[in-house]
N, C-alpha and C positions, 0 to 999 in steps of 0.2 A: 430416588425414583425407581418403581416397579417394572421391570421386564414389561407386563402387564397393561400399563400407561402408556406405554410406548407403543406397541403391539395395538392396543387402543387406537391412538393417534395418528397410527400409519393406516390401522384399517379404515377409519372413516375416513381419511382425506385418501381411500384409492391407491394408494399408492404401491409401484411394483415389489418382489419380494427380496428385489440386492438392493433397494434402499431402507428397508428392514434391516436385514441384517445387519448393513455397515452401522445402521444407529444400536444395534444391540451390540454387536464387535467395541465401539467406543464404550457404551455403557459399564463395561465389563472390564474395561479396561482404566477405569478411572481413579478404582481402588488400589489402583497397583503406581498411579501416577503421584512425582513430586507433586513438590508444592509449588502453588502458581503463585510464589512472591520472588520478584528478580530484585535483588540487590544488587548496586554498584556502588563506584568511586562518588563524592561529595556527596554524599547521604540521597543518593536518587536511589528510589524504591517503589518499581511498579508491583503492587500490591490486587491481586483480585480472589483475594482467599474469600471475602466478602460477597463474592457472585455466587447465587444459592436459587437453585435451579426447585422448587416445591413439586410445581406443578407444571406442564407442557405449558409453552407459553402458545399463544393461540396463531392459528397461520394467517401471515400476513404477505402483502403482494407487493411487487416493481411497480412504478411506472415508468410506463418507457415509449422513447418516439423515436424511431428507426425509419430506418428506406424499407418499400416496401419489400425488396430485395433478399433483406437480410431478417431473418427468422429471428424473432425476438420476441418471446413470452415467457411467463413464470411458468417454474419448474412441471409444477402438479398440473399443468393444461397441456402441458409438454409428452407427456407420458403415454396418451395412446396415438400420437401421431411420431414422436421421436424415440422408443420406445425400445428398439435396437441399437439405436447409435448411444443414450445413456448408459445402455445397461451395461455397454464396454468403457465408457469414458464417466460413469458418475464418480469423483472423487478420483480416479484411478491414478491419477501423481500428486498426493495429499499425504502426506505419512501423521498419522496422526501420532506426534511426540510429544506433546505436554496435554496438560489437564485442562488449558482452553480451547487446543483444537479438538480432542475429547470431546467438550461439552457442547462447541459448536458445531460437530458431526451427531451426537446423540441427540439433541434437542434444535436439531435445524428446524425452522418455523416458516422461511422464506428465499425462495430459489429463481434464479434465473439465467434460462441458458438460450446463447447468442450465441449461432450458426451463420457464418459467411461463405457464400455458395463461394465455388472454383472460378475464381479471374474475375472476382467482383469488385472494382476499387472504386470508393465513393472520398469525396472530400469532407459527407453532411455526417456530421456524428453522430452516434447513437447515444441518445441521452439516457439515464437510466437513473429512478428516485425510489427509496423504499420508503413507503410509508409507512412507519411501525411506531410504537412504544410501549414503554416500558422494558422488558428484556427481549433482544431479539438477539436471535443466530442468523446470519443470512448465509448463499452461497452464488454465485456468479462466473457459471463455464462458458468458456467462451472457446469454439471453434474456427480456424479461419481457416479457411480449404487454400487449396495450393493458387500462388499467383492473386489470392484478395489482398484488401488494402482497407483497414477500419478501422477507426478513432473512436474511442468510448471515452464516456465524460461520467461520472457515477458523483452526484452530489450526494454528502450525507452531512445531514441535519435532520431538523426534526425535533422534536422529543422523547430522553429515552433513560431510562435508568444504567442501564446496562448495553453496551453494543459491538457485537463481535462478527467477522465475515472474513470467507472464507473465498477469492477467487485464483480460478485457474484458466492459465492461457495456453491453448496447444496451438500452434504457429506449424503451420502444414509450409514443405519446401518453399520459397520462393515468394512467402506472404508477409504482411506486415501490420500489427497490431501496434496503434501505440490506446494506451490505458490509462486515464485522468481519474484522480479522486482528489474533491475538493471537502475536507474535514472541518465540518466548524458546528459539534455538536454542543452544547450544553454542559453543564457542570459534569459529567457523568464518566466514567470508565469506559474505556474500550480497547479492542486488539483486532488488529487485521492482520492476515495471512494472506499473499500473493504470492502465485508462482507459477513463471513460464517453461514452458518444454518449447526450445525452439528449434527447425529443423534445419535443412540444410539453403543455406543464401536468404536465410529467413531474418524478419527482424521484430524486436519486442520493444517498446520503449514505454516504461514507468514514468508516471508524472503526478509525483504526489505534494496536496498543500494542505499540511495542517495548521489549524489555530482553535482547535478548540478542544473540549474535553476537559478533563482532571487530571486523570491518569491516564496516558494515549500510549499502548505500543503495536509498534508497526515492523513488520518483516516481511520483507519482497528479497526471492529469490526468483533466479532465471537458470536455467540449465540449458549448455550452448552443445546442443547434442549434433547437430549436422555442420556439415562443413562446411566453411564460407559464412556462417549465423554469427547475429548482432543482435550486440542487449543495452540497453541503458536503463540507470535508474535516475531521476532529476527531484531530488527534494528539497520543498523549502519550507519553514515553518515558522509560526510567531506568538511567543510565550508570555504569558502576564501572570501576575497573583501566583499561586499556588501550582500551577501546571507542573506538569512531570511529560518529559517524551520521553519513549524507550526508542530510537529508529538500529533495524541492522538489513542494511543492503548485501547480499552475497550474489555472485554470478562466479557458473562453476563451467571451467572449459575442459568439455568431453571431444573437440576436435578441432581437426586442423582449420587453420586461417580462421580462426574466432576472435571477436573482438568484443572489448567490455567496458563501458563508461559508466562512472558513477558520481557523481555530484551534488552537495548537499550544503546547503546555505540557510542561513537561521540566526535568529534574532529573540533575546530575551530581554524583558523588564522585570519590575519588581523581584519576587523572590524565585521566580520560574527555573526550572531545570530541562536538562536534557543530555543524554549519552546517545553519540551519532557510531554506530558501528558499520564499517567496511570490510568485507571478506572476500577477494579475491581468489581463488585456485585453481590452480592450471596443474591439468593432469600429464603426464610424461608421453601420451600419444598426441596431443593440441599442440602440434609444431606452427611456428610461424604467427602464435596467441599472444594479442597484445591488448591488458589491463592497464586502466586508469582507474584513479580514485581524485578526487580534490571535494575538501570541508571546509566552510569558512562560517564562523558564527561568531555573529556577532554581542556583545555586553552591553547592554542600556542600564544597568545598574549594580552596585558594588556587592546585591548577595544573589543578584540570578550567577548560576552555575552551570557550567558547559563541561563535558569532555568528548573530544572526537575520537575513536579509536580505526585506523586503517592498519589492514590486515593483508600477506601476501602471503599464500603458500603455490610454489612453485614446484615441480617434477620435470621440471625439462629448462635444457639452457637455449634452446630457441626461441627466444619471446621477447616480447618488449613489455615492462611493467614498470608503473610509476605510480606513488599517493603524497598530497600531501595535503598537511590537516595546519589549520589557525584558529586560535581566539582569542578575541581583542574586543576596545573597547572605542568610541568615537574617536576620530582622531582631533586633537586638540589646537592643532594648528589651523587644521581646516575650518574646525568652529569658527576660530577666532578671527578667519579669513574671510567666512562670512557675515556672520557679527558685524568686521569692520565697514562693511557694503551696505548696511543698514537693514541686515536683516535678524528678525529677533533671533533670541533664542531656541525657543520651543519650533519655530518655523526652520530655521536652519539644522536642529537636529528631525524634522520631519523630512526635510532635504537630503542629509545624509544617510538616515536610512532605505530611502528610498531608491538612490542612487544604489546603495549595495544591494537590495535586490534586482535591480534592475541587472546587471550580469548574468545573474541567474536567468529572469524574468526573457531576456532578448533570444535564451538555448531554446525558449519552446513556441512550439509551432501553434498550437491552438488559441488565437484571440480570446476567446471565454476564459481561460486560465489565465493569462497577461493579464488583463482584468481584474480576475478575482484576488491576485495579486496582491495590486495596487491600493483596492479596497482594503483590503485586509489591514494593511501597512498605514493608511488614513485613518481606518478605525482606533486601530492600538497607537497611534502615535497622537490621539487627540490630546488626550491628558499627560504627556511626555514630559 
């Protein structure tokens, strides 16, 4: 695509001149990027060399149902009312390092940015749906001023060829974000980028549920930049057929009394894949920084394939850090424990799986997610 097209695309959707730029800065930069094929261990291969950008894809919008509190509308309506506060904060802890955050910075199509006034804490979540298809980029800043308190729930379905998004969370002192995405697109590819700046006695909590897709990868980072700041990451996911996840949680501690959970629990059938990566690091000024990691995923059949990979790097011996990673498959006893009780088969490995997400399922706070869960786990376990 042309300088030209793009320049095009930005003048008729209005848009200001440092969102120009950052889409011509990526453009320019794409020729110089690897290749967007990740190879791993058991022939897991997310593959999106196949993503072929022609022509802008056309702009598409959020829906969304918020307090009226909290400033919640897409991007491009955002621009002559919010218009100083983006021009500092659009993209601004985003490093664009591969050739899909590239493309989903050059070719953003649909934006939305969520502003939490100062000392605003609601229990009522901010729902948020993009309607789009075919190829989309999306992006989702989220501000939370110092001392708020807001829960976002981001469903993505729909239909769509192609689906990539980009959100960022900046956690002002003393506030507390937590952020739900419930995944269950369509045969199709996709890649998400999340990532928190969190400040000081602040906290971020990730809550992500995939089960859909082809090719799905996912990376949520947190940056534990003030002191006293908490991050969690809580994933769980459920693979049939042909699926590929790519997941890599990182939470990076920039200071003292930080702390960092991450949690990821998953379930495969048929010939379904996934590599769950963990990365922990604690930097040599983060005294008193304490990382956790635990993976558990589970095998519903002899060629789905798993590997967990938990990561520490560590610069200081004041800290507390622990990971551990499993994969297994039902346990045999228990079948047979139930079985004996007169319950079938198929029903008693519906049982079983459900139980193991349930562990997971009890860590989170949002009823709609518990839920979506459970559904999830019903669905894929019909034909088990």
């Amino acid at each position: 695509m042309e300088h030209s097209s793009l320049s095009e695309f930005s003048k008729r959707n209005r848009e200001p001149g440092f969102v120009l730029e950052k889409r011509l800065a990526a453009l320019d930069s794409l020729s110089a990027m690897p290749s967007s094929v990740f190879r791993h261990g058991l022939n897991i291969v997310t593959d999106f060399e196949s993503v072929d950008v022609a022509d802008m894809p056309p702009l598409a919008g959020f829906t969304v149902d918020a307090h009226s509190r909290v400033f919640a509308a897409n991007l491009h309506s955002s621009f002559s009312s919010k218009g100083r506060l983006l021009e500092s904060m659009f993209l601004a802890n985003i490093p664009v390092g591969n050739r899909l955050l590239a493309m989903n910075v050059a070719f953003l199509n649909s934006g939305l940015l969520i502003h939490v006034p100062k000392g605003f804490v609601s229990d009522e979540p901010v729902r948020v749906r993009l309607e789009g298809a075919g190829v989309d980029f999306s992006y989702i800043l989220v501000l939370a001023e110092e001392g708020s308190r807001v829960t976002i729930v981001e469903d993505i379905s729909g239909s769509a060829e192609f689906r990539s998004g980009i959100v960022e969370v900046v956690a002002r002192p003393y506030s507390s974000v937590r952020f739900c995405s419930v995944q269950r697109l369509p045969l199709c590819n996709s890649y998400f980028f999340r990532k928190a700046v969190v400040g000081e006695s602040a906290n971020v909590e990730w809550l992500e549920v995939a089960a859909g897709g082809s090719v799905s990868k996912s990376e949520v980072y947190s940056e534990l930049n003030g002191v006293g700041s908490t991050a969690s990451v809580f994933t769980a996911f459920f693979g049939r057929g042909k699926m590929q996840f790519d997941f890599l949680s990182k939470c990076v501690h920039n200071a003292r009394n930080t702390e960092s959970l991450m949690v990821a629990s998953g379930a495969l059938k048929d010939s379904s894949r996934a590599i769950q990566q963990g990365f922990a690091k604690i930097s040599a000024c983060a005294y008193n920084a304490c990382a956790r990691q635990k993976s558990k995923i589970l095998l519903l059949s002899g060629d789905a394939k798993a590997t967990p990979i938990p990561r520490l790097d560590i610069d200081n011996n004041d800290v507390i850090a622990s990971h551990e990673a499993s994969v297994g498959q039902i346990d045999d006893e228990k079948l047979f424990y139930m079985m004996a009780r007169g319950i079938s088969e198929k029903s008693a490995k519906r049982l079983f799986v459900e139980g193991f997400f349930e562990q997971y399922a009890e860590m989170i706070k949002v009823p709609e997610l518990r839920q979506g869960i459970n559904a999830i786990v019903g669905e894929s376990m019909e034909d088990a």
